[in-house]
N, C-alpha and C positions, 0 to 999 in steps of 0.2 A: 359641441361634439354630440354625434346621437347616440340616444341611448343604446346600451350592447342587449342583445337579445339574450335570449335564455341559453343557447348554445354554445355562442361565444364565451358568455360571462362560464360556462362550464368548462369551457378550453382554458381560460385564464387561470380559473381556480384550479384546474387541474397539472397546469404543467408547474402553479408556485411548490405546488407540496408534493408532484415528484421529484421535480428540483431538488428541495430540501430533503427530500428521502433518500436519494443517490448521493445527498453532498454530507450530510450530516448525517448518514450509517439510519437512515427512514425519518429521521426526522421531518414532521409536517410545519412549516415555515412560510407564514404568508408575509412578505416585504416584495416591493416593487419602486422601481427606479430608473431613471433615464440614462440610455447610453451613452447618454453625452460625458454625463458624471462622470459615469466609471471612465472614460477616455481618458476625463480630466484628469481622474487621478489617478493612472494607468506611469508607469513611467517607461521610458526609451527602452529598447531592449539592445543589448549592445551586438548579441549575437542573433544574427537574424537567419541563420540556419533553419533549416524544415525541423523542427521537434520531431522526437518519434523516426526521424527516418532511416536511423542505422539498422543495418539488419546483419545478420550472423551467416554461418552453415548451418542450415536446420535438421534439424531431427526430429521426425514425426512420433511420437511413443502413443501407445495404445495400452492404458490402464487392465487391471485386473477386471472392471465393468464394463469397458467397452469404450469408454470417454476416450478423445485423442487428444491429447496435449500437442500445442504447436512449442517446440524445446529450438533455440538456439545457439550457439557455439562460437564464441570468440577466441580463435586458437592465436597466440602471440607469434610475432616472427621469429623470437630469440627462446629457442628448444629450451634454454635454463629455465627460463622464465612460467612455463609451464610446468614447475613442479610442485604447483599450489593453483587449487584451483576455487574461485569463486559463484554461488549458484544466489542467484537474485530471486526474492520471491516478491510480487508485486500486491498492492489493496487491492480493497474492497470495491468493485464495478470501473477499475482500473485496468492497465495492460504490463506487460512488460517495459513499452515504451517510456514508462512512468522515470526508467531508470538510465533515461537521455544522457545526461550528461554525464552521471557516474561512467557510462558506457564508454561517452568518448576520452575521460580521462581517465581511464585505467585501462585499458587497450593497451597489453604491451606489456602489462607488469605480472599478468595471470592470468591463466585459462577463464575466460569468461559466462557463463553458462547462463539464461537468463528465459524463464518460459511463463505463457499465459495459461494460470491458473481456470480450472474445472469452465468453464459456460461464459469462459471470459476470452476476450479478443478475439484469437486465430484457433484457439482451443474449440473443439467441438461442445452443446450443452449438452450438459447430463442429466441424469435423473434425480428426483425433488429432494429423494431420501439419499443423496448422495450430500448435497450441501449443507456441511457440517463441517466444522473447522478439523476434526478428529480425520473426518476425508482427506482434507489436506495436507495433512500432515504423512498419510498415506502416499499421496499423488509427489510430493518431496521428495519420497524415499524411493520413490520410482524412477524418478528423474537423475539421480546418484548414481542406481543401481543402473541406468541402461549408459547414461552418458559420463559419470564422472565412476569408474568402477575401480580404479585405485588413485592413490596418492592425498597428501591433506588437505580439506577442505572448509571453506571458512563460507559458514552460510550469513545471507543478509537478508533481514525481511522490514519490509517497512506496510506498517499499518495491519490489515489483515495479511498481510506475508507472515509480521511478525509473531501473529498467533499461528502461523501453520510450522513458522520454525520451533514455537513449542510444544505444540502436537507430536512434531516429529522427532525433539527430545526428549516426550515423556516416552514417545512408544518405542524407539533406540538411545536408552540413555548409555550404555556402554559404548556406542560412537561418537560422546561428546567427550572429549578429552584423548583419545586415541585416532579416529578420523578426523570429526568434527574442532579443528584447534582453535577457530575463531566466531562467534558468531557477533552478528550486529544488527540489534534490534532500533527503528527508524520508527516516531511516531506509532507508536503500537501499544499495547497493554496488555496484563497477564487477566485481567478479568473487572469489570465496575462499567458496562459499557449502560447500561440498563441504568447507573443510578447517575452518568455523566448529564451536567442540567447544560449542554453544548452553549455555554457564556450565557442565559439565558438566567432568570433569577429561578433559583431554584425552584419552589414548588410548579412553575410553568413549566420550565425544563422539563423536572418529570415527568406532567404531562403529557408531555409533546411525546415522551421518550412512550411513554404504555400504547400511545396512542399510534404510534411507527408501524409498528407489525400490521396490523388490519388497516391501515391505511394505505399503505402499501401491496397490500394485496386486494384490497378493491381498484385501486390505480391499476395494479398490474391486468385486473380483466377486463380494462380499458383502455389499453394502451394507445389509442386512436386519437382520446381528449387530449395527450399531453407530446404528438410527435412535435418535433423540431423545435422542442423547449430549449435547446442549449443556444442557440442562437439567437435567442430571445434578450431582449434585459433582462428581465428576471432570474434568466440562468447563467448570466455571466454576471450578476449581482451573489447570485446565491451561491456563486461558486466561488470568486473575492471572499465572501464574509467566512463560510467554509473550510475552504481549502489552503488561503492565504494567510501571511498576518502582518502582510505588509503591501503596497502598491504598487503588486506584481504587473509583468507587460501584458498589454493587449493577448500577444500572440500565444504568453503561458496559462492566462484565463483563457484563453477560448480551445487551446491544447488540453486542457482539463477537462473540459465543456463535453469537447468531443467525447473524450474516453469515457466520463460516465454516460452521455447519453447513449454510446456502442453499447451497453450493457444491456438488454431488455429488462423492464419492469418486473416481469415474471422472477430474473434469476437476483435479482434486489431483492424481492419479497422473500424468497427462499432462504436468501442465505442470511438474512437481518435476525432471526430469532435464535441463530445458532450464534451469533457477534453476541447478544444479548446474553446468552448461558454461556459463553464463553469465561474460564477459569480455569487459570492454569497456577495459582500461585503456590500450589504447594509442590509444583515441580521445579522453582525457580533455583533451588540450591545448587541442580545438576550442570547448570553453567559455569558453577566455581570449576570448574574442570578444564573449562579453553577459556583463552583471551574472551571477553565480554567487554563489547562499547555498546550503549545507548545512546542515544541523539533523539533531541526532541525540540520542536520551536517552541520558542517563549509564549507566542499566542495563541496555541493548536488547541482549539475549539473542540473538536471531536476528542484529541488524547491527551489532556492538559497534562503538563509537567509533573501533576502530582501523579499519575498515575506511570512514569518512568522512572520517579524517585520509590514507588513501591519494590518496582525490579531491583533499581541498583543497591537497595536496605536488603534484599534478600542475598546479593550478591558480591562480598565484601573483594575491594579491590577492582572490581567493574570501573573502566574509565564510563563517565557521564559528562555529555557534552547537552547544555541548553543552550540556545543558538535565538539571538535577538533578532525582531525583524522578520520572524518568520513565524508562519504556522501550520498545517498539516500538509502540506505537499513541501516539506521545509528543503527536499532533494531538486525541488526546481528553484525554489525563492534562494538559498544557501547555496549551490551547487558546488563551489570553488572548496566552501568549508568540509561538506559534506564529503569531498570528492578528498582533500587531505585529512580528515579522522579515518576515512575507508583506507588510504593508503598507509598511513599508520599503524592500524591496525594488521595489515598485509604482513610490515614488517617486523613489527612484534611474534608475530606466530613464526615468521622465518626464520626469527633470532630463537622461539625455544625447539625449534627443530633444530638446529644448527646444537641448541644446548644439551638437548637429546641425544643429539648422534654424539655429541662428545663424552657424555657421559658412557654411553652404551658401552 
């Protein structure tokens, strides 16, 4: 083989540690491996459907700064059935679409609501000083307020969703237990992302982890070294090790692949130091108030189990489901499971509405 020149070998090195910086919340991660591998140990996918390809009624909302959020609307055909409505917040350099399969198995049982967060997907970008989780939690309540304006609602957030559904239960905590009857937090944490060593042995972890922020923003004002990394080995390597925790399909690794790399470098860099001061635990009480479930995979790299056993210790009575086999994308690797604790969940808030009106 001939030797790689000095610009090549800087596209290489470039696209392994954006990879890892998009996949593991900026983590710099240099591994490299052959597609055949991952093929090999890729297994069947039973449903061969296009990922990502459900789409809703949309609704366009235009933030208090100017940002447009791309909002969509899964209205159910049986008028009962829409008397609870569901609002889906999606990760970190992810889409809405992240919430495939929830989408198509819950269709039908409640208003479905489901929209791409600030500089993410169909969402227009916003400004630098805007990405901060505290934003998000804003851009939430925004999304309530234009499309879900009355009736109960049961919010889900997985990963960075999850912190923006505490954002927006620190800043309305009077709507959790009177609007807000359900919420359900998916791979996510109330705060510890900066001292997570992402299965790596600790002191490197750390590391890796100080080292995220400026690494990511010098990648980001170079985003040229690292285009078309998701297609790569290395970014369907680094997105297995990642994102999965078990020998997810071809078609759900490279469905991943895509979404983080849709994300530009720039809004990665930005929004990584705000994941990192991210802490919300001394708001976690305020969920004793609605149904609370947790789900998190057994192998989730980025939000290990201990950091969803923090929420549910604050939260006495929280159902907590750890889910083998999987690990942070655990709503594609688990779907079937994930897609029956969500409708569970459904029905528990229906039952104490139903216990409510009776007592009333």
């Amino acid at each position: 083989m001939a030797p790689m020149d000095l610009t090549s070998a800087m596209r290489v090195a470039g696209r392994g540690v954006a990879a890892a910086g998009v996949i593991a919340a900026g983590a710099a991660v240099g591994v490299l491996a052959e597609r055949a591998l991952i093929r090999r140990s890729a297994r069947v996918d039973d449903d061969q459907e296009a990922l990502g390809s459900l789409r809703g009624e949309v609704r366009e909302l235009i933030t208090a700064d100017g940002t447009r959020l791309h909002v969509e609307v899964d209205e159910p055909d049986d008028p009962a059935a829409a008397d609870l409505t569901m609002v889906f917040c999606h990760g970190y350099a992810l889409t809405q679409d992240s919430w495939h399969y929830q989408r198509k198995d819950l269709r039908g049982s409640a208003r479905l609501v489901f929209y791409d967060q600030r500089s993410h997907g169909r969402s227009t970008k916003a400004e630098f000083d805007t990405h901060h989780v505290d934003q998000l939690g804003n851009d939430l309540a925004a999304v309530i307020e234009a499309v879900v304006p009355e009736g109960p609602i049961v919010l889900v957030g997985h990963s960075m969703g999850g912190m923006s559904v505490m954002a927006y239960a620190e800043q309305h905590p009077n709507e959790i237990g009177s609007r807000v009857r359900g919420v359900a937090l998916v791979a996510t944490t109330a705060g510890g992302v900066r001292a997570n060593t992402l299965g790596m042995p600790g002191p490197l972890g750390r590391l890796v982890q100080s080292w995220a922020p400026p690494i990511a923003e010098f990648l980001a004002e170079r985003e040229h070294l690292v285009e078309g990394w998701s297609d790569s080995d290395l970014g369907l390597l680094l997105t297995r090790v990642y994102s999965f925790g078990s020998p997810a399909s071809d078609q759900a690794g490279r469905f991943v692949a895509h979404m983080l790399a849709g994300t530009s470098l720039e809004v990665v860099a930005d929004f990584l130091p705000a994941l990192h001061e991210h802490d919300k635990h001394a708001m976690l009480p305020i969920f004793q108030n609605a149904e609370l479930l947790v789900i998190v995979g057994a192998s989730d790299r980025l939000t290990p189990p201990e950091l969803s056993e923090e929420i549910v210790a604050a939260v006495p009575g929280a159902e907590f489901a750890v889910l083998g086999d999987s690990g942070h994308m655990v709503m594609l690797e688990r779907p079937t499971e994930v897609s029956e604790l969500l409708a569970g969940l459904i029905a528990r808030v229906r039952r104490d509405l139903v216990a409510t009106r009776g007592a009333a």
